[in-house]
C-alpha positions in Angstrom: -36.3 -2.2 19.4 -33.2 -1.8 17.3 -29.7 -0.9 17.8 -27.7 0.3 15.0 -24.3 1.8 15.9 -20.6 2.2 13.8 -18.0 1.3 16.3 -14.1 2.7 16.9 -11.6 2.2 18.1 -10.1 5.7 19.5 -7.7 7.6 22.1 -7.9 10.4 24.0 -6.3 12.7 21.3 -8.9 11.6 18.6 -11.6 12.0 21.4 -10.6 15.4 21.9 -10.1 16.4 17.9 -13.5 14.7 17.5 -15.9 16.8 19.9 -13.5 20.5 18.3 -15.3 19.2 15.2 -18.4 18.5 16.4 -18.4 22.3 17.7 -17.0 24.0 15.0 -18.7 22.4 11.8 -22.2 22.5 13.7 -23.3 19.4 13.5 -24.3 18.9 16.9 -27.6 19.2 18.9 -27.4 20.6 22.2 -24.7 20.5 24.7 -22.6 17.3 25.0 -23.4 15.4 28.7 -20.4 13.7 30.2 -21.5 11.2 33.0 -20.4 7.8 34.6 -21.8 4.3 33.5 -21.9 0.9 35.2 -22.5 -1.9 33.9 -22.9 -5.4 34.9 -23.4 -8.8 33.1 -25.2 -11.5 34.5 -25.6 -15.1 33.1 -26.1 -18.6 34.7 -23.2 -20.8 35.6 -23.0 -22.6 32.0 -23.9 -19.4 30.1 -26.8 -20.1 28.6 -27.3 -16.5 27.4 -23.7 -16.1 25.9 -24.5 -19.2 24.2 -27.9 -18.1 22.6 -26.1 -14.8 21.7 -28.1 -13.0 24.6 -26.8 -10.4 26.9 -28.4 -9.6 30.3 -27.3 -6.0 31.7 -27.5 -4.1 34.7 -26.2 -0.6 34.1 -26.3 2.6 36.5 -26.7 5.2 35.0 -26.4 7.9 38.0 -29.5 7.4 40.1 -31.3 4.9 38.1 -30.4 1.3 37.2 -31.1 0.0 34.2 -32.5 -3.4 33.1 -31.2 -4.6 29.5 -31.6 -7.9 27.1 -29.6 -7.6 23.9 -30.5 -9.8 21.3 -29.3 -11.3 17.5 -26.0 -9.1 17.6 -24.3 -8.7 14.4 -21.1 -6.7 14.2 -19.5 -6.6 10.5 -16.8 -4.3 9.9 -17.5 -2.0 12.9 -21.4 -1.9 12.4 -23.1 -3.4 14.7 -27.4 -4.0 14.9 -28.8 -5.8 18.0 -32.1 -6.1 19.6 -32.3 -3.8 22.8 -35.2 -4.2 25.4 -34.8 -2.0 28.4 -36.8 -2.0 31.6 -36.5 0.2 35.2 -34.8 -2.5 37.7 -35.5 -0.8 41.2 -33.0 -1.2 43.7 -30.2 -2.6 41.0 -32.1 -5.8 41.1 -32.9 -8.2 38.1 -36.1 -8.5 37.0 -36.9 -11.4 33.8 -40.5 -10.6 34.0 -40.2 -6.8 33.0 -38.6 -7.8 30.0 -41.3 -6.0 28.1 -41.5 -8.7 24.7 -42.7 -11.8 25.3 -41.1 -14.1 22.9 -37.4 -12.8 24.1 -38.5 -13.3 28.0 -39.5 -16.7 27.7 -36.5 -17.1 25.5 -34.5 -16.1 28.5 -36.6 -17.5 31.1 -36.2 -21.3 29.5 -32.6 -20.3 29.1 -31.9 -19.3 32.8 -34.4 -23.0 33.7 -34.0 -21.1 37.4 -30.3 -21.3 37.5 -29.2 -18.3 39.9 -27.3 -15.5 37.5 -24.5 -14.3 38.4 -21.8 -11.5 37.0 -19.5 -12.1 34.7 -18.2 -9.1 34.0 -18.7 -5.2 34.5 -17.4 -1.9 32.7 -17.2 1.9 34.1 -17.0 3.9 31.7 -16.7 7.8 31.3 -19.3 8.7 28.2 -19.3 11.8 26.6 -22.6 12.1 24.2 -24.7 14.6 22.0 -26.9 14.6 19.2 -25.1 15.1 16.0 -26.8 15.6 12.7 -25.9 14.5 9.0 -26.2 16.2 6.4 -29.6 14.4 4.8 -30.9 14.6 8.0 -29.9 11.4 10.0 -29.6 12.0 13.6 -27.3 10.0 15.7 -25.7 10.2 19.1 -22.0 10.2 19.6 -20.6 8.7 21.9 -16.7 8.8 23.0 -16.5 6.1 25.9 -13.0 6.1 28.3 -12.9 3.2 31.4 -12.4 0.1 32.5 -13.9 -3.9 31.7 -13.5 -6.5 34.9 -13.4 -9.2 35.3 -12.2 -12.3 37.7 -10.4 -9.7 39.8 -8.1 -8.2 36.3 -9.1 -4.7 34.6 -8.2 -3.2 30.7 -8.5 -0.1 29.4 -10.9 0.4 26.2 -11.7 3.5 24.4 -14.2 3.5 22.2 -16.7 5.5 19.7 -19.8 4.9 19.0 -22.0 6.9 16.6 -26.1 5.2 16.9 -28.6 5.7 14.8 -31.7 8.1 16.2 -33.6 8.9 13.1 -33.2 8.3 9.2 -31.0 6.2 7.1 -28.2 3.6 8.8 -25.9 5.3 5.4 -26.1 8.7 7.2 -24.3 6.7 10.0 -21.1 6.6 7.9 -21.4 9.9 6.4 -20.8 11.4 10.0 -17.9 9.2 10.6 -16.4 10.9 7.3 -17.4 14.0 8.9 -15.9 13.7 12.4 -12.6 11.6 11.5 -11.4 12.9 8.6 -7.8 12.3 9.3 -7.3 8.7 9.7 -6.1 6.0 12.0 -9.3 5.0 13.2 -9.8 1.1 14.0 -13.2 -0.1 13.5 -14.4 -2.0 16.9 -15.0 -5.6 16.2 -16.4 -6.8 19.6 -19.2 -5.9 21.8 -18.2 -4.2 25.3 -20.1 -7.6 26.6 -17.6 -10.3 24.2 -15.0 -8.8 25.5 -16.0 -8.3 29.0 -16.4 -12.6 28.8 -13.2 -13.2 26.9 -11.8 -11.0 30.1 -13.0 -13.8 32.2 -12.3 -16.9 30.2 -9.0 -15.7 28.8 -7.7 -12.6 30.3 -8.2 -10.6 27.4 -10.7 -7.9 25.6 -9.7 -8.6 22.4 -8.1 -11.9 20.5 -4.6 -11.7 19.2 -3.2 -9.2 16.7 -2.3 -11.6 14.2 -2.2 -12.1 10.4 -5.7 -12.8 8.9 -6.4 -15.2 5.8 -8.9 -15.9 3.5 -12.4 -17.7 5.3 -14.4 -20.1 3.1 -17.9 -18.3 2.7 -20.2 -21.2 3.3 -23.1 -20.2 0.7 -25.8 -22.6 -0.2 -27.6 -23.5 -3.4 -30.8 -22.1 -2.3 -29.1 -18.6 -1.4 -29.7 -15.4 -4.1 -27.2 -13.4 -6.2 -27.8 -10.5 -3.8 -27.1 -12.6 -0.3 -24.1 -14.5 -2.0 -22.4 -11.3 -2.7 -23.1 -9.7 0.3 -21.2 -12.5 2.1 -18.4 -12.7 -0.2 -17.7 -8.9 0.0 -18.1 -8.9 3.7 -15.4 -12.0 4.3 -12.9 -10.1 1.7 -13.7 -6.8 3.6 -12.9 -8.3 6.7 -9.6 -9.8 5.6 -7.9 -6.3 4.3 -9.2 -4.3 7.7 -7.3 -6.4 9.9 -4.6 -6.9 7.9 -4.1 -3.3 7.5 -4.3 -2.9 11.4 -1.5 -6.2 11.5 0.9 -3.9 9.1 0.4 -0.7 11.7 1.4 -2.6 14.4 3.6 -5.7 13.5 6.2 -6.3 11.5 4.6 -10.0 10.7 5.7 -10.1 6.7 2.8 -11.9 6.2 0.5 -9.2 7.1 1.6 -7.7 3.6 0.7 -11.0 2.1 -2.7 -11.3 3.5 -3.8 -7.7 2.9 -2.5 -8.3 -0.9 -4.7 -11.3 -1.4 -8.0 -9.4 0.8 -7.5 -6.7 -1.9 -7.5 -9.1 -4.9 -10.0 -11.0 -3.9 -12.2 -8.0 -3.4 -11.4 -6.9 -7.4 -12.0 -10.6 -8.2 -15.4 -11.0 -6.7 -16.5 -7.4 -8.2 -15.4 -8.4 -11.2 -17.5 -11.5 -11.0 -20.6 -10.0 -9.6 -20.4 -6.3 -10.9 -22.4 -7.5 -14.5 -25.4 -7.8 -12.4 -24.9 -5.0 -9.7 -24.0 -2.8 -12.0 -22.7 -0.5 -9.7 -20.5 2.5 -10.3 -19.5 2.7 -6.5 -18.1 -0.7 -7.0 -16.2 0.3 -10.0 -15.0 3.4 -8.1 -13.9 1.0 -4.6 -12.6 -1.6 -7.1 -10.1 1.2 -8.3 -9.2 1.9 -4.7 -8.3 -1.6 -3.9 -6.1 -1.7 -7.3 -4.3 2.0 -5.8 -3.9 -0.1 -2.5 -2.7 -3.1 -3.7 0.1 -1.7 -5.8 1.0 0.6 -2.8 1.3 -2.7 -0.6 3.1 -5.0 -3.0 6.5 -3.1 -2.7 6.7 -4.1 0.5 5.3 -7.9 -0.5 7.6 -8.3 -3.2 10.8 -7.3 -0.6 9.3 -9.6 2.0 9.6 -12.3 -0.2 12.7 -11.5 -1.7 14.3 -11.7 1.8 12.3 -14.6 3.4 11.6 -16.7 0.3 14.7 -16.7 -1.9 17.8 -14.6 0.1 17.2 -16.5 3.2 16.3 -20.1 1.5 20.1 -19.2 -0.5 22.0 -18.1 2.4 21.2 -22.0 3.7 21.6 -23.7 0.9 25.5 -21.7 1.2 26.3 -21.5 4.3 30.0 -20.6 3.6 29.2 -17.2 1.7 28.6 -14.7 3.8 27.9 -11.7 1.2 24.5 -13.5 1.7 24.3 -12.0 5.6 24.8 -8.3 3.8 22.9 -8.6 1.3 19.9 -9.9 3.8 20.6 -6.9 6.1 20.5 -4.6 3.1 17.2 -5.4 2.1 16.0 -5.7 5.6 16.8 -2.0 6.2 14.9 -1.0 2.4 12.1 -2.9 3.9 12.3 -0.9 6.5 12.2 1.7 4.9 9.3 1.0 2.7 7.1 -0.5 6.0 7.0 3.0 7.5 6.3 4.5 4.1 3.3 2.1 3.8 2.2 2.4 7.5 1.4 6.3 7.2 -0.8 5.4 4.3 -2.5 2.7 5.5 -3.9 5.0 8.5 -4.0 8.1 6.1 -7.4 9.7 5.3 -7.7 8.2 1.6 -7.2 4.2 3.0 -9.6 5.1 6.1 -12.4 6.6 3.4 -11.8 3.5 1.3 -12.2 0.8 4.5 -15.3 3.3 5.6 -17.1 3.4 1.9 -16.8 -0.3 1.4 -18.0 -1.0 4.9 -21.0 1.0 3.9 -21.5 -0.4 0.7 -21.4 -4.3 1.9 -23.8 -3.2 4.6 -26.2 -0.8 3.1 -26.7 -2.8 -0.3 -24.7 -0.1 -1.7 -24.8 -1.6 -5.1 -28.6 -0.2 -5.6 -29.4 1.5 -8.1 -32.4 3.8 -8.1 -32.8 4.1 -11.6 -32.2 0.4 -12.8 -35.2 -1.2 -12.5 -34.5 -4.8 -13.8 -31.6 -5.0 -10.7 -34.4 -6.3 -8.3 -34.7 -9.0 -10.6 -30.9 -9.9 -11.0 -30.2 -9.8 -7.4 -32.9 -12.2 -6.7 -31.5 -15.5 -9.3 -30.2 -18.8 -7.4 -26.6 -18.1 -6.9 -25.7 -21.6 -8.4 -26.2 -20.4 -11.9 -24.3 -17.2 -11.8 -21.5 -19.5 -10.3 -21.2 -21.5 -13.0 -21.2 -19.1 -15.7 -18.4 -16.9 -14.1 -16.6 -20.3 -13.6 -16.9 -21.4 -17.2 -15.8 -17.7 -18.5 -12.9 -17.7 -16.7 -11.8 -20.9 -16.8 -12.0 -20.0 -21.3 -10.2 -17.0 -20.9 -7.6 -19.2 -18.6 -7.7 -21.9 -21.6 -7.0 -19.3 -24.2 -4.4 -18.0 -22.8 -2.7 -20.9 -22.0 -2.5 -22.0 -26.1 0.8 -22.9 -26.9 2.3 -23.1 -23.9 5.9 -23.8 -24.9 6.1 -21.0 -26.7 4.7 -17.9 -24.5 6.8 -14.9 -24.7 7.5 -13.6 -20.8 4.7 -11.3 -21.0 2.2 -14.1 -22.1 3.0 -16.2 -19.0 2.9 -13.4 -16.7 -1.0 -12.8 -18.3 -1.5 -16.6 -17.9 -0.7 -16.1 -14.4 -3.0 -13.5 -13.9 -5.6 -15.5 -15.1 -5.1 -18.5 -13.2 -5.5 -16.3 -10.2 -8.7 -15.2 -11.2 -9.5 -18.3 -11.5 -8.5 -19.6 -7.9 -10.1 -16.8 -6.7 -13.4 -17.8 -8.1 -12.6 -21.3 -7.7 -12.5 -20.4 -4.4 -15.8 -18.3 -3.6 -18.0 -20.7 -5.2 -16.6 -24.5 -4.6 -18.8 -24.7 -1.6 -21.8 -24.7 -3.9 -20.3 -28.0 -5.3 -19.2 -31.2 -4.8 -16.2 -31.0 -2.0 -14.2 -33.9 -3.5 -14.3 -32.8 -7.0 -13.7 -29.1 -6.1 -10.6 -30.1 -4.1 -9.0 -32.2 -6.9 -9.3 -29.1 -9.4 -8.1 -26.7 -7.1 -4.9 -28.6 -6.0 -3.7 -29.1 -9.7 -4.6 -25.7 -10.5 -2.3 -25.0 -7.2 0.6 -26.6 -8.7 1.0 -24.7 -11.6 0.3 -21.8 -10.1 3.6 -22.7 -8.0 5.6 -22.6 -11.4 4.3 -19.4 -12.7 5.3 -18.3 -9.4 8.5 -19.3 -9.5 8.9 -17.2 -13.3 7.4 -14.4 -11.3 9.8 -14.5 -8.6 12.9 -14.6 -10.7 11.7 -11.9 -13.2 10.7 -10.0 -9.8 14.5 -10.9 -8.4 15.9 -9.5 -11.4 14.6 -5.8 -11.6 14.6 -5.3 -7.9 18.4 -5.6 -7.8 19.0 -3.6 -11.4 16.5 -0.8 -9.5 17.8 -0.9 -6.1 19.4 2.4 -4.8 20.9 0.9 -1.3 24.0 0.0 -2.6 23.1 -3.5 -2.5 25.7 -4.9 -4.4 28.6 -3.0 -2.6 31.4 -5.6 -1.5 32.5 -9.1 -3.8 30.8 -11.3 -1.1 27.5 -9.0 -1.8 28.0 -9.1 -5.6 28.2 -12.9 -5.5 25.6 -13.1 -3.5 23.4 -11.0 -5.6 24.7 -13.3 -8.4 23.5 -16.6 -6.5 20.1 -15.5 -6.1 19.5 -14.0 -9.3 21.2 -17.4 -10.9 19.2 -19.5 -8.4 15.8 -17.8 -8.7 16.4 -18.1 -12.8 17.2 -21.9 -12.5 14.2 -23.0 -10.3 12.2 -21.2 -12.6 13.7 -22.4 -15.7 13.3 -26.2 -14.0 9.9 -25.3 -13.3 8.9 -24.6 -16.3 9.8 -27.5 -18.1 6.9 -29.1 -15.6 4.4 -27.0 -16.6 2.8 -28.4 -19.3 2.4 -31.9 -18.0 0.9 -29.8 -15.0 -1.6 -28.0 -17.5 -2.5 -31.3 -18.8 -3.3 -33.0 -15.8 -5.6 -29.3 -15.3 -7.2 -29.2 -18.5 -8.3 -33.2 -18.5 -10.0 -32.7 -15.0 -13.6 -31.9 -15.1 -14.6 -29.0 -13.9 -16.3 -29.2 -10.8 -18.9 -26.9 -11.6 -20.5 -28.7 -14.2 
């Protein structure tokens, strides 16, 4: 059978909020069962079953032990669906040939080749559960889990939520969640309690490093549909802004900012490339939400770089000024300012509905509609051709904007820059369907001059933070010249710049384009 379970990342105060609501709304079924679960993993001495992407359990489960095989896991953005065969195992004793489906015991069978299993890892955990009811009629069980995973002799703590699928549609799944965690802060779980009890053992971990996520390449192929390509585009970008969001909440890494900015843009980009064929209002309506977010996070982006970019790159280049030391601890403390701003949003309820909707959308095929009855058809074209004709569109609106490129007016760059992005976004998504060589050489000249419409970014960016600032910024001579350096620097690099740009657009326009 099937698995299907949304997974978070909780702590004892949410736990407790979540089961008041559970009560007082009425959405339960029955009374809620608190008991104690033990579970062990077994696997042979080279883990054959990690490696396959098999779990073998033992779990106690008061009395009884358990016998389970999990199977094909897939966890994206907190959902997770897995094959789950369980069997009685007598005595706490493994058994391979109660596996009751044939094709996943001999799977494990030739996998174990009469190696002797052994554990790897166990969890005790203290599970509160009870049936819980949507409002279309889905019926799931929550579950609030509170213990322990060991391994190799060290222990961590996990908390976790788990709301599975009983009966009717996986989307009623995400409409409790809305239900029962309305407030936000809520971390989607990204692991299984069996990945992490292994990383336990190999690396002393549960969970891999908090750390500033870029962009993957999506590795699509020629043969894949509209429908598939999407789904996999939306999913990487989706990934990308949820744990960047969870990097800003607890680092001050500036390029958390950075990489969240770029998830969200990447996500309008690729719904502005597929949406003529989805035609989808909820991805006009998430599309907005990632625009509100993005402009929320770039005050913070557009500090960042002010202090790490240009201040900081400055305060080197004059080491005997030191208004530049002031001016940098100014803007630190605005930033700081702005961080904790931005950090009570990003765990707010209107960011946590946003993560949860486009979660559900990516993973429910969100983008069908009922009424549109040529969509089928749409979603099932070779991927190839929609890749080129969204390449060749924007790489015309790119060449028409770029017309007279001596002679744009500030806001004509700054829509030539735009463009480009676009662009590089799409560039991006689709130069695996391509040849590699050719795709590289067109992206690294489109690179370069997006470095000098950058740079005219920067300054004109330099420039109306410090006419806006409130912080006193320029307080002190050494702090006014400083100011003065770095608006006069930031100007001159982009002014020298410029000048390069249209031998750069040249060298871009006379390279073919990849896709064709």
């Amino acid at each position: 059978m099937n698995e299907i379970e949304l997974k978070f990342i909780i702590d004892e105060p949410t736990a407790t909020e979540v089961w008041k609501r559970v009560r007082n709304r009425g959405i339960g079924r029955g009374r809620a069962v608190t008991r104690t679960l033990r579970s062990i993993y077994y696997d042979t001495p080279q883990q054959s079953l990690r490696k396959a992407g098999i779990a073998l359990r033992l779990r106690r489960d008061g009395r009884r032990w358990i016998q389970t095989v999990k199977s094909k896991a897939r966890l994206y953005g907190g959902l997770s669906a897995v094959g789950e065969w369980e069997s009685p195992a007598p005595g706490g004793r493994l058994r391979l040939d109660a596996i009751g489906d044939t094709a996943i015991r001999d799977e494990v069978r030739k996998l174990v080749d009469g190696a002797v299993l052994a554990p790897v890892c166990e969890t005790v955990m203290k599970r509160k559960a009870a049936e819980v009811c949507a409002e279309d009629g889905t019926t799931a069980v929550l579950a609030t889990d509170f213990g322990e995973i060991r391994a190799d002799g060290r222990a961590e703590t996990l908390r976790e939520a788990e709301i599975e699928l009983v009966d009717g549609r996986v989307e009623g799944l995400f409409d409790i969640a809305h239900e029962l965690f309305p407030e936000g802060g809520l971390t989607f779980s990204r692991l299984s309690k069996a990945a992490r009890g292994y990383l336990l053992a190999e690396k002393g971990r549960i969970d891999e490093p908090l750390a500033p996520r870029n962009a993957v390449t999506v590795r699509l192929h020629r043969k894949q549909t509209v429908e598939l390509a999407a789904r996999d585009i939306f999913r990487e970008c989706a990934d990308q802004i949820a744990q960047n969001i969870n990097v800003i909440e607890k680092l001050d890494d500036p390029e958390g900012p950075h990489q969240l900015r770029i998830g969200l843009r990447r996500l309008r980009s690729a719904f502005a490339v597929f949406g003529p064929l989805l035609k989808s209002p909820e991805l006009s309506r998430l599309s907005d939400e990632a625009r509100w977010i993005g402009r929320e996070v770039g005050r913070l982006r557009d500090i960042d770089v002010v202090i790490e970019d240009i201040v900081l790159r400055e305060a080197g280049v004059h080491p005997g000024e030191p208004g530049f030391a002031h001016l940098a601890e100014a803007l630190h403390q605005e930033a700081a300012g702005i961080r904790d701003t931005l950090r009570t949003l990003l765990v707010g309820p209107r960011v946590q509905a946003f993560l949860i909707d486009l979660v559900r959308f990516v993973e429910t095929r969100g983008w069908l509609v009922a009424d549109d009855y040529t969509q089928t058809e749409r979603l099932a074209r070779p991927v190839p051709k929609l890749a080129a004709a969204a390449l060749d569109k924007r790489w015309k609106k790119t060449r028409r904007r770029a017309r007279h490129l001596r002679t744009l007016t500030i806001d004509e760059r700054h829509a030539l820059r735009k463009e480009l992005k676009k662009l590089r976004y799409a560039a991006e998504f689709f130069a695996p369907l391509f040849s590699e060589k050719r795709a590289r050489r067109f992206r690294s000249r489109m690179k370069n001059l997006q470095t000098v419409f950058g740079d005219l970014n920067d300054a004109a960016m330099v420039k109306a933070m410090f006419a806006q600032s409130q912080t006193g910024l320029a307080d002190g001579a050494g702090t006014k010249r400083a100011v003065g350096w770095v608006i006069g620097a930031s100007a001159a690099r982009a002014d020298t710049g410029w000048y390069r740009a249209k031998a750069l657009w040249r060298d871009l326009e006379r390279t073919r384009p990849f896709w064709r």
